[in-house]
N, C-alpha and C positions, 0 to 999 in steps of 0.2 A: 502409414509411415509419414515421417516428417521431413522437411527439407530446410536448410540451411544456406543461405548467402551471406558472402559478405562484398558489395559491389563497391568496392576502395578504388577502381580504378574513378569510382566519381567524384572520388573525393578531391578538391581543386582548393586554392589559394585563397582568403576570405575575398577577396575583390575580384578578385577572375571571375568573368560573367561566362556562361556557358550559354551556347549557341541552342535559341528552342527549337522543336519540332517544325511550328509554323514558317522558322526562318527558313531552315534547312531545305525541309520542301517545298518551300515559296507559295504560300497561301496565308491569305489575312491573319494578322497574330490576334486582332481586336473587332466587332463589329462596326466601330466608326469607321473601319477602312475598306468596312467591304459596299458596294452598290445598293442602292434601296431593293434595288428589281433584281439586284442575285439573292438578296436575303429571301424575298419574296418565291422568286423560286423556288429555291432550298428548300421552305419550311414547307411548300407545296407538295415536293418530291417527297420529304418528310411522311405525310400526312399519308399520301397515296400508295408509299409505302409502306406504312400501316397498314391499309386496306386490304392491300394482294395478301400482306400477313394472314390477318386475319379470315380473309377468304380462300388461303389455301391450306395443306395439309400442314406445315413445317416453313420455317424460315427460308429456304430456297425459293420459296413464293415470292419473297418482297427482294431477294438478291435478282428475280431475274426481271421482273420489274423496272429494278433499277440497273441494269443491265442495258435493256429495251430502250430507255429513255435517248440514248447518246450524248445526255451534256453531263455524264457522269466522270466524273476523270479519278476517282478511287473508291475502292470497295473491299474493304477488309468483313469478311464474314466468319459465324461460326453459328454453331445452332442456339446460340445463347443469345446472341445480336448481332449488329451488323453497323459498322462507322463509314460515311463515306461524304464523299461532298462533290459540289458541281465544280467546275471551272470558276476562280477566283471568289470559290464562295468557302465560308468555315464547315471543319467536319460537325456533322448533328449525326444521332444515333437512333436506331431502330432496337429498342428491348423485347425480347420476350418473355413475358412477363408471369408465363404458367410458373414455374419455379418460386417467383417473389410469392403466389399464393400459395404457396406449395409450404410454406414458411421456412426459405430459408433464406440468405442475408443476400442474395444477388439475383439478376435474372440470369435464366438460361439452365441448362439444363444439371440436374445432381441430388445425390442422394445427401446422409450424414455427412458422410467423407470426416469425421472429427477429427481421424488421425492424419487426413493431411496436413496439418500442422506446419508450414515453414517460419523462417527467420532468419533475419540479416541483422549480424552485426554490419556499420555500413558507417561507411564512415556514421487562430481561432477569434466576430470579434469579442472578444471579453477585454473590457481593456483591465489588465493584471497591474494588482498596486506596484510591481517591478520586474524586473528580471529572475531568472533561476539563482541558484544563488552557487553554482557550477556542479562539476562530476564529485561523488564522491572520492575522498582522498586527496581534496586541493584546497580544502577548507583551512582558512587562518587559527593564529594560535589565540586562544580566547573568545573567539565566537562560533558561538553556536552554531551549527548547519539547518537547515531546512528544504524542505521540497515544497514544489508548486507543481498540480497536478491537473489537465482538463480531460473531463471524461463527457464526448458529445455523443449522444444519437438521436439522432435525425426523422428517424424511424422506429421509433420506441412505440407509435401508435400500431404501425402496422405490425410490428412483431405480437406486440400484446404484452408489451415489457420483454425483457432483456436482461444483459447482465450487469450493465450500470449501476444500478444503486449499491447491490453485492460490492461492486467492486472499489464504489467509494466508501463502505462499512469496512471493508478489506484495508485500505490503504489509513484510516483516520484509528482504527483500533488496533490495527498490527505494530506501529511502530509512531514515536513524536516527533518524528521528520514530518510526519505528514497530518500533525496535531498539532496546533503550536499559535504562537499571537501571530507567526507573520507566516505559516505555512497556509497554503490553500490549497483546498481539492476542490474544483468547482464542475458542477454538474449542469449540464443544458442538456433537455431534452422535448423533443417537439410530442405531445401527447393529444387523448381524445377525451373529455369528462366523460366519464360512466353514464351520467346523464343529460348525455346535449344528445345523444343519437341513438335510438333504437335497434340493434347489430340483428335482430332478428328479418324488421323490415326488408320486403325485397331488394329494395332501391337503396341496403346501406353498402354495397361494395360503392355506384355511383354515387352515393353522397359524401361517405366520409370524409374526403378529403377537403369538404368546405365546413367540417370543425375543428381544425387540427389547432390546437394552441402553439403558437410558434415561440420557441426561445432562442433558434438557431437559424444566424443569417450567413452569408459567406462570409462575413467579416469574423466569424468564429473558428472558420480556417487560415486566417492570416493571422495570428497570433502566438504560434504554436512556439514561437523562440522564447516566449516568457516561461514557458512551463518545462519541466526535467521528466514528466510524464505525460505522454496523449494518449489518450486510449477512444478510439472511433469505431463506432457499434454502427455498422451502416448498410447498404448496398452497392457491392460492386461487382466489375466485371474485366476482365483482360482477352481478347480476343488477339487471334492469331490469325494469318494468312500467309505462309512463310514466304517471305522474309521479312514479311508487315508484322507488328504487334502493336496494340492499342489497349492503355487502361484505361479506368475512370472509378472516382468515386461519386455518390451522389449527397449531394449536399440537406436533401429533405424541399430542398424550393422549388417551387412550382409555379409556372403563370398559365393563364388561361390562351387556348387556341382563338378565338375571338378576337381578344385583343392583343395577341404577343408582340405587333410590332409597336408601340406606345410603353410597356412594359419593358422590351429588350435596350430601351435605351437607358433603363437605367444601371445595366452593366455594360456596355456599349465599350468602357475603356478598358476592360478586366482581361487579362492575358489566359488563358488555359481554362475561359470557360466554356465551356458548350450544351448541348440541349439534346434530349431523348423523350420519345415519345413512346409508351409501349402498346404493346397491342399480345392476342394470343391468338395462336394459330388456330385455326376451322371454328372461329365463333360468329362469322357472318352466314355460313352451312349451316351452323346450329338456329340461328336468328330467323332464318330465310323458314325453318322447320317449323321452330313454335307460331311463329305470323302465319303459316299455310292455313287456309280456312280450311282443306280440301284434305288434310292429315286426319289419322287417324286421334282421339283423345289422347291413347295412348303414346303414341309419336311424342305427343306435344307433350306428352307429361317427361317422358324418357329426355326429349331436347331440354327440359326446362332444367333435370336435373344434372343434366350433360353440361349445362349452363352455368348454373353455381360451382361445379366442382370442378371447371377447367378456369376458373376466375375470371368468364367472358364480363366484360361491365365495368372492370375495377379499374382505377385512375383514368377516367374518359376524359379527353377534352382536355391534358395538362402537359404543358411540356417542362419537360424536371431538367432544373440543373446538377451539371455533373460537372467536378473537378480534374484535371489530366496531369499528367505531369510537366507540362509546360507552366499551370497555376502554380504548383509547388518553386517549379525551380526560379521563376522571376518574384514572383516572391518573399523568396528565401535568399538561395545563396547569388542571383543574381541581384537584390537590396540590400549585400552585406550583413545579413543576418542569417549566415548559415545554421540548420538547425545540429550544430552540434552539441554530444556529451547530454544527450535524448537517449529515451526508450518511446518507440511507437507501437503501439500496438492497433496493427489494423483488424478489427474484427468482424471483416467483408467477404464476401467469397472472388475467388480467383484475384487479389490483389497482392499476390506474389506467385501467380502463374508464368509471369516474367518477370523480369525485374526492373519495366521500364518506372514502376512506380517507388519502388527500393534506391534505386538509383536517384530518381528526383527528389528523395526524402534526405537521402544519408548523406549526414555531417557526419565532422571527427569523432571517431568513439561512440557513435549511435548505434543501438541497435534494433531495426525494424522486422516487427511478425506480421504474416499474415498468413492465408489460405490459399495453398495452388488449385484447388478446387471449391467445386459449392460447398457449401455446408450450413444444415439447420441452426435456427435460434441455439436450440439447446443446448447442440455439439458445441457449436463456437462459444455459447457462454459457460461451459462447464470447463471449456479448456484453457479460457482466459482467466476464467476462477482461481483454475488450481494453477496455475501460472502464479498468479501473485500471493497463494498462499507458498511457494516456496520461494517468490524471491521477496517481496516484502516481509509475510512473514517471520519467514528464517533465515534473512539475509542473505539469501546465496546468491551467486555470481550469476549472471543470465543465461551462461552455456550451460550451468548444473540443472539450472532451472528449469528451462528446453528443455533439456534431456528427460529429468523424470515428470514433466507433462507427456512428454509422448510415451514413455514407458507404462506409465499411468493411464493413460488410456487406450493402450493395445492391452493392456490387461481388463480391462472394465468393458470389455465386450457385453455383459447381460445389466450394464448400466440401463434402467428404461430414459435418461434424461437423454441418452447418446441414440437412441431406438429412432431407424430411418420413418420419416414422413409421408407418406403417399398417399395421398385421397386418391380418394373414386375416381375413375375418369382423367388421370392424369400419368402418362407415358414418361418415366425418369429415366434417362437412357443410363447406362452402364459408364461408369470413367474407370479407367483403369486407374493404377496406385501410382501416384506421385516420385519423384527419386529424393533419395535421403542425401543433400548436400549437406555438408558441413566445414566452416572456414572461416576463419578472418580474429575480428577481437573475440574474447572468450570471456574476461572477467570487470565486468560493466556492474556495479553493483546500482537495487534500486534508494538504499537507505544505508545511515552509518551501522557499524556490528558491534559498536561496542556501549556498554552502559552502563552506568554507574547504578548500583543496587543498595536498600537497603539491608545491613548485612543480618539484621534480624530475623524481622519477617520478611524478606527477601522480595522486594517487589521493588520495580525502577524509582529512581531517587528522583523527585520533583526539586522546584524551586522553594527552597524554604524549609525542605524535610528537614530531620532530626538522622544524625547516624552519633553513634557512641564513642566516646574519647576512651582513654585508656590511662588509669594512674589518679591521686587522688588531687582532684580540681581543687585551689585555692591551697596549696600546700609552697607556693613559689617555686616549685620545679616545672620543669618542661614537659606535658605531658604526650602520649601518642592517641592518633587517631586510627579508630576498626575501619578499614572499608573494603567494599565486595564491588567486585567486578564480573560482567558477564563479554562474554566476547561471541557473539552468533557466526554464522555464515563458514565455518570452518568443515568444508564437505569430506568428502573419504580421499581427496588424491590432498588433500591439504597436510600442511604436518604444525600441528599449532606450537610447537618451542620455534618455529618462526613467524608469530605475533607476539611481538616485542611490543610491551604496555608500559608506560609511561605516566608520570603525574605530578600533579603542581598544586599548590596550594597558595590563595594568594598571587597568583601571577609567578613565582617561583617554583622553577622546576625542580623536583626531587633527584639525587644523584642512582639512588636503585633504582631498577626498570625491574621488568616482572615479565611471566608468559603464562597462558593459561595451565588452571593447575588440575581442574577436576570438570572431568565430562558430563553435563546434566541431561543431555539430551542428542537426540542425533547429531546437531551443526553447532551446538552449543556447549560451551563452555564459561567454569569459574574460576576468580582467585581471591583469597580470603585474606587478611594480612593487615599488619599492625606498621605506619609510618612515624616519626617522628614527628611533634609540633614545634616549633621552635618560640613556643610559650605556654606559660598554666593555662589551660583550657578553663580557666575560673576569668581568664582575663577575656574572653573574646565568648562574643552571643551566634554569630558569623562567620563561616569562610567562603570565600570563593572558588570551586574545588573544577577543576580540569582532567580529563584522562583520556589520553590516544594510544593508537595501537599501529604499530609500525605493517600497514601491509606486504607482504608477499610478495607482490606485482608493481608495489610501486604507491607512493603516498602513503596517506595517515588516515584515518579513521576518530573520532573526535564526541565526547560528551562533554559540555559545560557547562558548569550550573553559577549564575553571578551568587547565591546564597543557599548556604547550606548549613542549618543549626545545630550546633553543637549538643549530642546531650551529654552533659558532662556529669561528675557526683565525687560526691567525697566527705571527709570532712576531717578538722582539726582538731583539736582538744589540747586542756590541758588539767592535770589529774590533780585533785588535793585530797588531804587526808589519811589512810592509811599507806595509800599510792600518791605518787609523784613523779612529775618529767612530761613529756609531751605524746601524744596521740596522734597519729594522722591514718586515715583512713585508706591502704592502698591499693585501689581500685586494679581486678584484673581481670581477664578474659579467661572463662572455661577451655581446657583445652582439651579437653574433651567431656561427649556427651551426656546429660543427666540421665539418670534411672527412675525407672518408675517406682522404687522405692525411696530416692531421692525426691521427687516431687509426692509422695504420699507424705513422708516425713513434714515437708515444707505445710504443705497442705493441713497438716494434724496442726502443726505450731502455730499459723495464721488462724483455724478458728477456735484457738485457744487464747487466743488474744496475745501472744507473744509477738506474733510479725503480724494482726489485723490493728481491724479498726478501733480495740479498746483493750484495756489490761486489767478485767475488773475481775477477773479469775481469781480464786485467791491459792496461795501457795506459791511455791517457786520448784521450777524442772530441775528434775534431776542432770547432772552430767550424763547420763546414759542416752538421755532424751535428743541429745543431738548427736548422739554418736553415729547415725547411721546420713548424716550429711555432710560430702565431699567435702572437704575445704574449699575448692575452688568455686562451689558456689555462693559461699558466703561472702563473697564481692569485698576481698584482702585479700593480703598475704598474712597467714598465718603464722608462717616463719618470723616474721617482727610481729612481738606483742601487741602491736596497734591493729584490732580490726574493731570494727562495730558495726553493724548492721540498724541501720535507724531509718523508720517507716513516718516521714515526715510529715506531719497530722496527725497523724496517728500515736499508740501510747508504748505501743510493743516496743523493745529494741532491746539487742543484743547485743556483749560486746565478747569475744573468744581472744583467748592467748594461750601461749603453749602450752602452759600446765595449770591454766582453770577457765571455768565460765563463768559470765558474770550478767545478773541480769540486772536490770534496770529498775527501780522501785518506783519513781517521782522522777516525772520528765515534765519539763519547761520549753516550750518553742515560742520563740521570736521572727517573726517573718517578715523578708521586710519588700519578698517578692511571695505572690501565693496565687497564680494561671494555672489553668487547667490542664498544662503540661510540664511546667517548674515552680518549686518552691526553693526557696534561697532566705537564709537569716540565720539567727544564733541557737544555742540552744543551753540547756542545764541540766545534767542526771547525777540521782543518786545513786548508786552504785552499789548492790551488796555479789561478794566473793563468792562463790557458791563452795569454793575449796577450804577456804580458812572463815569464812562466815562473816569475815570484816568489812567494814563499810566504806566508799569514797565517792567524791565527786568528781564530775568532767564538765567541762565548760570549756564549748569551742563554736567552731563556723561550721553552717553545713550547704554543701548545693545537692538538689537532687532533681532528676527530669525524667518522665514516664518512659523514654524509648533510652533511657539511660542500664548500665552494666549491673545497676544499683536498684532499680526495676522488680519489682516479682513481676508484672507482666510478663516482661523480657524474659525472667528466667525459667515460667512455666510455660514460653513459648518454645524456648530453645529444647524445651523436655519435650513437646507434645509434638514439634516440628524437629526434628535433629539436624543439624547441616550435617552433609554427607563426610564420611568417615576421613577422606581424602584432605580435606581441609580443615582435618584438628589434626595434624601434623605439628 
């Protein structure tokens, strides 16, 4: 099961400083303030408490230990680790560390656990070219939204990889919030070359950690207010002692026991950090066995193997820093830089076992996940997966989101990625199941929902695309423009005739509004629709086109594009000979679907050289011959005498009126544009009647653009792809 917070009551005043840990309980907040000769202690009782660890059965070994000592003045234990400190010394931690071998994201004791799953709504260093650029739905009018994303871990060696890179593939190809010239998803993670260390080697649990390529320093957890997304793949632990609770995450740093005091000054000024050593219980029993000269072979062999598979050896000699929630909150909301109108995603184990570390994260409108229990690589990276394939993705709000990750995987029980861990030789005690809270903000979205589409082939509208006008371009009238809208994130308690859609063209805004029209998909939806231009589309190459969606909850939702090309088409004419009066081409939208006798038709006539590439056929078609194609695909209105159909390059062209056809004999083109997407110039045809057998001429303007109404691409698209039935209304 999963569990849900949301700790609002932490949420405080952007300058109000909140009282740390260290203050509260009156113990050094920094090591400049603590005695040479307490530090020295400390790391002593440290060390020796290791020892007992590892030379007894279980962690109650180094709790009594530290018990026995008398300059102990706290001891918060659990079988996972143990936080405690001397008199006016800082707390440093005792890990156990069989779990972390065990491959899963923290020490201490746990199986999958995948469906513990919690989350707080609630209320790094990378230095980021700026700030977030706020929550979705606050976004100004005309500019564009974007996201900035850090995705750290720390521990990407020891895992063996993770779910990081998924997750930044996830976020840059789901949606261009998080794609873009000023969006960043920036990725650190601290790794091992394939080829610097031999994993077979005895000695590689004790060595790896002197090849680790580091990209991540602490200063890559102070930065976290730049970005609108964290997501931390790491190790952690939250330990209990009722009414004590203690978290930590760990940052990936490590310094050597040798020399830790030269080393520790250089965080010496840093608030909520502190240090852990780990160790694993009954590996000096085992050690004591394989050195026995006086053992049997077999002894020795059974210890040795007792040895690798309880991960006796592994991180020797290193004490790792870890982050609490004292680091978080002075460096956040107590520096004025609340982390609000964030998603955090902690992807650690037990870092929402309570909510001391929820509490030190959450700003306004944040909302933070983690694990109330352990849980494997796997589990945690399959649930953070599918997390952001429904809320990036598919835009949905992050309580939908929650929701059907944990529904999702209490169903995917025979998942083998979700399949518990357990080597040889390693004791995973039992956790009971988590409680399912839920509370606070619900609809926190991670990306805008709405988008502007091309209405053709139906793919999101870039900077510079092409979408289709409507009406015959260069005729001096006004013409309209086709555009398609998709609106995502609209789940089942949603009701979409309350997203109210909006648009602007040119910085002015349209007096119609819109709501979504046809359902494409589970959270998504379309609308298909024809606006006015308040000019000939022959006159403009450019628009700058705008569209929001009035959310539900509050705000707007936003796609803008500074340039968006016109494909326009048309043409004019003017008739001599046995006809007379003027021609214009007027261009319109099918409104409804082609047939695939309709596109066979086209098909016959194009490689008959009527609408291809040459007209050297000899003979002229019969009226029959077009009978079996729509009017409305022949790009006019039939109803006015004026249509023609002219394939510019090309020799074929057509011209239909009510009561005859007329084909083309001798055509002339003049270009005085000819790109690989528009041609524009004059033109000249002969004309013979096919009804009265008489001859005339047309001489007029023509525009024509490949993603234009006027298109056979277009039109053998619209045949081969249909927009759905819903939106030729």
């Amino acid at each position: 099961s999963f569990s849900k917070q949301d700790p609002t009551e932490s949420q405080n005043l952007e300058n109000e400083k909140i009282k740390l840990d260290c203050e509260v309980e009156g113990y050094p907040c920094t090591y400049e303030e603590v005695a040479s000769r307490v530090i020295e202690e400390s790391f002593s009782a440290l060390d020796e408490a290791v020892i007992a660890l590892e030379e007894g059965d279980d962690i109650q070994a180094a709790v009594q230990y530290l018990e026995n000592r008398g300059d102990v003045v706290e001891i918060i234990a659990e079988p996972g680790g143990i936080r405690f400190r001397l008199k006016n010394g800082p707390p440093l931690w005792v890990l156990n560390a069989e779990a972390v071998i065990a491959g899963t994201k923290g020490p201490g004791a746990g199986e999958d656990n995948s469906n513990n799953f919690s989350t707080g709504p609630a209320s790094p260093n990378l230095q980021s070219s700026g700030g977030d650029d706020g929550p979705i739905g606050e976004s100004k009018r005309g500019e564009e939204p974007y996201k900035k994303a850090l995705l750290l871990s720390p521990f990407y060696w020891d895992f063996d990889g993770d779910e990081t890179d998924v997750v930044k593939h996830t976020l840059e190809k789901s949606h261009r919030n998080y794609n873009c010239e000023n969006c960043e998803v920036v990725v650190k993670k601290n790794t091992i070359s394939e080829d610097s260390i031999d994993k077979t080697d005895e000695a590689y649990q004790a060595l790896k950690t002197l090849y680790i390529n580091y990209e991540i320093s602490l200063d890559d957890f102070k930065s976290w207010d730049n970005y609108d997304l964290i997501h931390l793949s790491t190790h952690g632990i939250q330990i209990c002692d009722p009414p004590a609770c203690a978290g930590m995450l760990m940052t990936g740093v490590y310094i050597d026991v040798d020399d830790y005091q030269s080393t520790l000054e250089v965080f010496d000024t840093e608030r909520g950090v502190a240090w852990a050593q780990m160790g694993v219980a009954g590996c000096e029993i085992i050690k004591k066995t394989i050195n026995d000269t006086n053992a049997s072979a077999q002894k020795r062999e059974e210890a040795s193997q007792s040895w690798k598979n309880k991960g006796c050896g592994a991180f020797p000699n290193r004490y790792w820093q870890l982050v609490t929630p004292d680091f978080f909150e002075f460096n956040y909301q107590n520096a004025s830089k609340p982390l609000n109108e964030k998603l955090i995603f902690l992807s650690a184990c037990e870092s929402m076992k309570d909510l001391t570390l929820a509490k030190a994260l959450a700003g306004e409108n944040t909302t933070v996940y983690g694990w109330t229990e352990a849980v494997n690589v796997g589990g945690g990276g399959t649930a953070a997966i599918k997390f952001y394939d429904f809320y990036i993705r598919d835009g949905l709000r992050a309580e939908v989101a929650f929701d059907k990750v944990k529904d999702r995987l209490i169903n995917d029980e025979d998942n083998p990625v979700l399949a518990r861990y357990k080597p040889k030789g390693i004791t995973i005690e039992p956790i009971l199941p988590p409680e399912l809270l839920q509370e606070g903000e619900e609809n926190t979205r991670g990306r805008e929902i709405i988008t502007l589409m091309q209405p053709i082939f139906r793919v999101e509208l870039e900077e510079r695309d092409a979408i289709p006008t409507i009406g015959a371009a260069g005729d001096g009238e006004n013409d309209k423009l086709l555009f398609l809208i998709q609106i995502d994130g609209i789940d089942e308690d949603l009701n979409p005739d309350e997203f109210v859609i909006h648009l602007a063209i040119d910085g002015e805004e349209l007096e119609k509004t819109f709501t979504p029209q046809e359902k494409i998909s589970d959270y998504s939806y379309w609308i298909l629709d024809e606006v006015p231009l308040p000019f000939d589309a022959a006159d403009r190459e450019f628009i700058e086109l705008e569209a929001w969606v009035e959310l539900p909850t509050g705000g707007e939702s936003r796609h803008v594009l500074e340039e968006v090309e016109l494909a326009n088409c048309g043409w004019t004419g003017n008739m001599s000979g046995s006809k007379s009066g003027k021609l214009v081409g007027d261009i319109v939208f099918p409104k409804s679907n082609l047939t695939n006798a309709n596109v066979e038709e086209l098909a016959i006539l194009a490689d008959q050289g009527y609408m291809g590439p040459d007209a050297s056929s000899s003979g002229l078609p019969s009226p029959s011959d077009f009978t079996n194609l729509p009017d409305f695909t022949m790009f006019g209105n039939r109803s006015q005498f004026p249509f023609m159909l002219l394939i510019p390059g090309q020799a074929g062209n057509v011209m239909l009126e009510s009561n005859g056809i007329a084909v083309g004999q001798q055509v002339s083109i003049n270009l005085i544009e000819d790109s690989q997407k528009r041609v524009e110039g004059s033109f000249s045809v002969s004309v013979t009647d096919l009804m009265t057998q008489s001859g005339f001429s047309v001489d007029g303007e023509l525009i024509w653009h490949v993603d234009s109404i006027c298109s056979l691409d277009v039109i053998l698209e619209l045949a081969a792809n249909p927009l759905p039935a819903g939106l030729m209304q």
